[in-house]
C-alpha positions in Angstrom: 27.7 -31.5 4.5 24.2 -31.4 6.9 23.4 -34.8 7.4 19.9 -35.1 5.6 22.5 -34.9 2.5 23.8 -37.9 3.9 20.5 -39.7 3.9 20.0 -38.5 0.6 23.4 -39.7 -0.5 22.9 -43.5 1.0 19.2 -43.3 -0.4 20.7 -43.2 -4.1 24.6 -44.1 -3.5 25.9 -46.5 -5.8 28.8 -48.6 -4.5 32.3 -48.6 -6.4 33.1 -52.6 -7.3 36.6 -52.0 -7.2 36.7 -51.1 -3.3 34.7 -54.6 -2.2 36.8 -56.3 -4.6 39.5 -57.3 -2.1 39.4 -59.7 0.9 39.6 -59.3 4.5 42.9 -60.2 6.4 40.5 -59.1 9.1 37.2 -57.6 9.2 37.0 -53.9 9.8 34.0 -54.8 12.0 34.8 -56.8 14.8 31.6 -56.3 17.0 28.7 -55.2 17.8 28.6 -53.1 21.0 25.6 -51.7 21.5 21.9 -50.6 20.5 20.5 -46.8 20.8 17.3 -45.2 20.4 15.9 -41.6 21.0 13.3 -41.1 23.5 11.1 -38.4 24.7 10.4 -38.7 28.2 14.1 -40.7 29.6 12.4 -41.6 33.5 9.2 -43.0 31.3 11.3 -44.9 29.2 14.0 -46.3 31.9 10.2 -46.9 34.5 9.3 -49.3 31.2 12.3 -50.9 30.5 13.6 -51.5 33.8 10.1 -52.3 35.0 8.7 -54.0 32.4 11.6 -55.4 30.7 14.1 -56.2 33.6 16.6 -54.1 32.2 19.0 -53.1 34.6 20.4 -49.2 34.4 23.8 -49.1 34.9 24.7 -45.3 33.7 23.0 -42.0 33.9 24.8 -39.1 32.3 24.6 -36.4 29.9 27.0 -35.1 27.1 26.7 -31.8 25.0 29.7 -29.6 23.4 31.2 -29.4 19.9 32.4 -32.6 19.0 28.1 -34.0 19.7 27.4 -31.0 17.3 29.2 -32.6 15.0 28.5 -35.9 15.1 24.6 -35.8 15.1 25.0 -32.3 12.4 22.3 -30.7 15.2 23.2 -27.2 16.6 23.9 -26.9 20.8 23.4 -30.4 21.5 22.4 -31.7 24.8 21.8 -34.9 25.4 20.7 -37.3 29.0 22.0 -41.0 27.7 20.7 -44.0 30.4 23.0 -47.2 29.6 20.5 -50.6 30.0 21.9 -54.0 30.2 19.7 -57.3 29.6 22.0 -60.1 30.5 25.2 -59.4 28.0 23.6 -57.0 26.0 23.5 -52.8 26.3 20.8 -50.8 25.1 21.2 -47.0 25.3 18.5 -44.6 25.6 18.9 -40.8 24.5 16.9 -37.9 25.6 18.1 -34.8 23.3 16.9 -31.9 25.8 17.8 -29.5 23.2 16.8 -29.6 19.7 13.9 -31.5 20.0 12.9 -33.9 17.6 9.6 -35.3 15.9 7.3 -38.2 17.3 7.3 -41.7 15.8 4.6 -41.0 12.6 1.1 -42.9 14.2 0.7 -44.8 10.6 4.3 -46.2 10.3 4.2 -49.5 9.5 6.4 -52.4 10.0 7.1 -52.1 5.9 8.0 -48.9 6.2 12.0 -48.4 6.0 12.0 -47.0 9.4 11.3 -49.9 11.1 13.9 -51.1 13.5 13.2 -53.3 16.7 15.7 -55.0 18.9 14.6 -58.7 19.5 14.0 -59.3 23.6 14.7 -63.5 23.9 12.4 -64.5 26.6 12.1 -67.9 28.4 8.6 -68.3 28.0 6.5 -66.9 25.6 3.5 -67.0 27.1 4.6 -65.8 30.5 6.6 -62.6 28.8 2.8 -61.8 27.1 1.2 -62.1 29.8 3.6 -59.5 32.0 2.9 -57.2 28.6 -0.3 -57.5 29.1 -1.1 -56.9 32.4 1.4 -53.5 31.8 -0.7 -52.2 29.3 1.6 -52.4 26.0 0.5 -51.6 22.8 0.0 -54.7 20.7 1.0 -54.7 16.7 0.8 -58.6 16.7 -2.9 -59.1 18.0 -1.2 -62.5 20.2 2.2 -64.7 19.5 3.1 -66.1 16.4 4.7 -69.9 16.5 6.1 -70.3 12.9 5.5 -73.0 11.1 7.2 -76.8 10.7 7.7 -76.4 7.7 9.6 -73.6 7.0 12.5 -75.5 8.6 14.8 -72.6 9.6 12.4 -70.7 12.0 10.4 -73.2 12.9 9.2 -73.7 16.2 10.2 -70.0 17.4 7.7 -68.0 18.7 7.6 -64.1 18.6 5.3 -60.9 19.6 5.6 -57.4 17.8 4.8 -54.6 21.0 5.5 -51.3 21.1 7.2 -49.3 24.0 5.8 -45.8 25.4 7.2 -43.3 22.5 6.4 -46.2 20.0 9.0 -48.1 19.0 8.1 -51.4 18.0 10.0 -53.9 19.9 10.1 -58.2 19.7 9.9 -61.2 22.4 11.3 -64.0 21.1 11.7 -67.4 22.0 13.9 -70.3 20.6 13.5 -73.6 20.8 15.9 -76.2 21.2 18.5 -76.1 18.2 17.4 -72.4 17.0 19.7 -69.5 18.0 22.3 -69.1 20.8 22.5 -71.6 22.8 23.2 -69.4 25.5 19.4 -68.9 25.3 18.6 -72.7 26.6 20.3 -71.5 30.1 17.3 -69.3 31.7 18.8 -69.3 35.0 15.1 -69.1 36.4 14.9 -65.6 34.5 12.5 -64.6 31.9 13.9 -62.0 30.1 17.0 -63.3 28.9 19.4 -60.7 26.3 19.0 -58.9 22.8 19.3 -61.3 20.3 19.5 -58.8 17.6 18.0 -55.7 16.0 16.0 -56.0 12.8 15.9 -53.6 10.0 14.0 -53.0 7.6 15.5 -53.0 3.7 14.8 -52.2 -0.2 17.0 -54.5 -1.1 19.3 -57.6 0.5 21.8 -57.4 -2.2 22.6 -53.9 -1.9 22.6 -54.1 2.0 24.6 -57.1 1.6 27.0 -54.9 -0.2 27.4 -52.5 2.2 27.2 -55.1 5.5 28.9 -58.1 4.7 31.4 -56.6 1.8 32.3 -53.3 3.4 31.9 -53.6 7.3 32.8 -57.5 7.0 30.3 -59.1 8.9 29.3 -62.6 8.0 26.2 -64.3 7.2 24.9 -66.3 9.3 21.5 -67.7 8.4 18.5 -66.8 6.0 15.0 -67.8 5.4 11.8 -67.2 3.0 8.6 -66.0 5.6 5.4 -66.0 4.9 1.8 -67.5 6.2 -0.6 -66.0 8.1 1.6 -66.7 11.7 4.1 -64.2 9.4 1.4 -61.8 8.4 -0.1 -61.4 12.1 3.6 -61.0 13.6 4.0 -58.1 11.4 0.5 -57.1 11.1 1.2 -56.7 7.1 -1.3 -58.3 5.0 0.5 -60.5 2.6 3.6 -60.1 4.3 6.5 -62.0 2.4 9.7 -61.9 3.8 13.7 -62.5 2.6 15.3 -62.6 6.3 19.1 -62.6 6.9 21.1 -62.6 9.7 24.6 -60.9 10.3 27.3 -61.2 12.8 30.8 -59.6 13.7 33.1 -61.9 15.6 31.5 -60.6 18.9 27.9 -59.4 20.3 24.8 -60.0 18.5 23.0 -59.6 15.8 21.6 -57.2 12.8 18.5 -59.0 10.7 18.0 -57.4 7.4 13.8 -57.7 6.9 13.5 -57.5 3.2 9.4 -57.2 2.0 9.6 -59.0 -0.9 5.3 -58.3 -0.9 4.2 -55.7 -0.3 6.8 -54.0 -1.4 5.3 -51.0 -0.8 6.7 -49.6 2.1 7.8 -46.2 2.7 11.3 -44.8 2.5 13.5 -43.2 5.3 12.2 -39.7 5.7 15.1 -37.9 3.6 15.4 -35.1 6.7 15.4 -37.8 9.7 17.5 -36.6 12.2 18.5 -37.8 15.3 16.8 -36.4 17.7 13.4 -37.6 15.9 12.1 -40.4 18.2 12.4 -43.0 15.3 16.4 -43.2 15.6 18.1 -45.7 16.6 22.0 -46.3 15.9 23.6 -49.6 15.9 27.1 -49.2 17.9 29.6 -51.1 15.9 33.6 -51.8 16.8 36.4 -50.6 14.1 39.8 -51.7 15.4 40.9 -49.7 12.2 38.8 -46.9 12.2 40.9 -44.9 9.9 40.6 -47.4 7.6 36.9 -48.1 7.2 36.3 -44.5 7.1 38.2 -44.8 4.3 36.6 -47.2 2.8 33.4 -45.4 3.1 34.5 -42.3 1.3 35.5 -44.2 -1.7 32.1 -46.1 -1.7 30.2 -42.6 -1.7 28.9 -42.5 1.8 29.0 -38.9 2.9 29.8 -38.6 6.5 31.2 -36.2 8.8 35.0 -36.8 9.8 36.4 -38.9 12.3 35.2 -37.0 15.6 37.3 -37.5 19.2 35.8 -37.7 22.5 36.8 -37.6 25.8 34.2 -38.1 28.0 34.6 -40.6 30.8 31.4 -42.0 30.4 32.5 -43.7 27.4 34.3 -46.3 26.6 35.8 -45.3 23.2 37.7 -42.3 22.1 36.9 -42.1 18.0 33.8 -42.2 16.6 31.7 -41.3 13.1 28.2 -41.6 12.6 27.2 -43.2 9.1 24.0 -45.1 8.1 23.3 -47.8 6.0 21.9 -47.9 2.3 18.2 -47.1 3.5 19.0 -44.5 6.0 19.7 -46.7 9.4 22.4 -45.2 12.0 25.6 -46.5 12.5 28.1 -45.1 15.0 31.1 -46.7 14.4 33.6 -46.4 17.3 37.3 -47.1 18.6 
């Protein structure tokens, strides 16, 4: 099965009750490795991230061959991957030399379920937006957003929507004390600090709920209720009104589903996303019992290709599957 069926299949799947019935002895998720997104240009991107961002690249490779066939359902493969690290966090970028894929659409919007940033923690706002600045990034907030006192969860964090050179929207964030990690007090003198977490967006909470927290296992960790005008610039949505929940495995950070509660008029995962289309990006999550979660996933209707193997010495894991979530977001899950 070609995976745009799979897209179509998680776009209308309807989830089993009898297979999240039962309880975890352990989760079949215990981390979250890694983020990765398709690029066009790979020196552009690594020049941006490594300049811009303080990234530091720490692998340059490339992998092609069956078993990459496979996995991403494209036909003779080839693929450079650069491996990133901001302070504990890895963020890989992938170059397909061969197929090509399609650009990011000019009038996405951060509604639209193809949205997916990875949340950059900074140590001071104003500093971080500065450096963007002066770089030349393109802006989707029009400055940074402090939300409000009241809504008591978020409040006091500051944030900045940007885009990077293929157009992938991308977040500074900053925490003040008693919000988030508090691994983000210790700056060490540094401004750009780690990945907090990468934000999706989603039709529904429940249904991803379902699929996140029943199936893969990981646990909730905090929600809010956004809205305002600080909320509507930050997104650059016009009434934006947002259910926000945050997810964690036992280890690495974080995946936030963005729910648009108004407008709820965003548009759906292109049915044919592949990829190699620069709007991809795959979260990298840990299955001690791969077997079993793949598994699980068959008898919950998510088409997906088998279990693949890989040998490559680049890696650091031997059995993978790529899935996606219920609006069409990547997963490689990994072992």
């Amino acid at each position: 099965m070609r995976l745009i069926n799979l897209f179509i299949f998680l776009l209308s799947f309807q989830l089993h009750a009898g297979v999240f019935s039962q309880p975890f002895e352990k989760p079949p998720v215990d981390a979250v490795i890694s983020y990765a997104m398709t690029v066009e240009e790979m020196d552009r991107s690594v020049e941006f991230y490594t300049k811009v961002l303080t990234f530091t690249k720490i692998a340059d490779f490339y992998v092609s061959g069956s078993e990459y066939d496979k996995l991403y359902d494209l036909d003779n493969v080839r693929i450079r991957v650069v491996r990133l690290r901001l302070g504990q966090e890895t963020l890989n970028l992938m170059q397909f030399d061969k197929p090509k894929g399609r650009k990011v659409p000019v009038n996405a919007e951060s509604n639209d379920r193809m949205f997916q940033h990875i949340a950059i923690v900074v140590s001071n706002i104003d500093s971080a937006y500065a450096k963007l600045l002066k770089n030349g990034v393109v802006n989707i907030s029009p400055s940074p957003q402090k939300l409000p006192e009241w809504n008591h969860n978020v409040a006091g964090i500051e944030a900045f929507y940007f885009k990077d050179p293929d157009g992938h929207p991308l977040e500074i964030i900053h925490f003040p004390p008693g919000k988030g990690n508090p691994r983000w007090q210790e700056a060490l003198g540094l401004l750009f600090l780690g990945i907090d977490h990468s934000a999706i967006v989603v039709k529904s909470t429940n249904k991803s709920l379902a699929f996140y927290h029943s199936l893969l296992g990981l646990d909730v960790m905090g929600k809010s209720f956004n809205y305002g005008p600080e909320q509507e610039k930050l997104n650059n949505v016009k009434g934006a009104k947002l259910r926000i929940t945050s997810l964690h495995a036992e280890k690495g950070p974080g995946i936030e589903l963005l729910e648009y509660v108004s407008p709820s008029t965003g548009a759906d995962m292109p049915s044919d996303t592949k990829p190699n289309d620069l709007w991809h990006w795959q979260i990298r999550l840990q299955a001690p019992r791969i077997s079993d979660l793949y598994k699980s996933l068959v008898q919950a209707n998510m088409a997906t290709h088998g279990i693949l193997t890989f040998t490559n010495p680049y890696l650091d894991y031997h059995e993978a599957f790529l899935t996606a979530d219920p609006d069409g977001h990547a997963l490689l899950i990994t072992r």
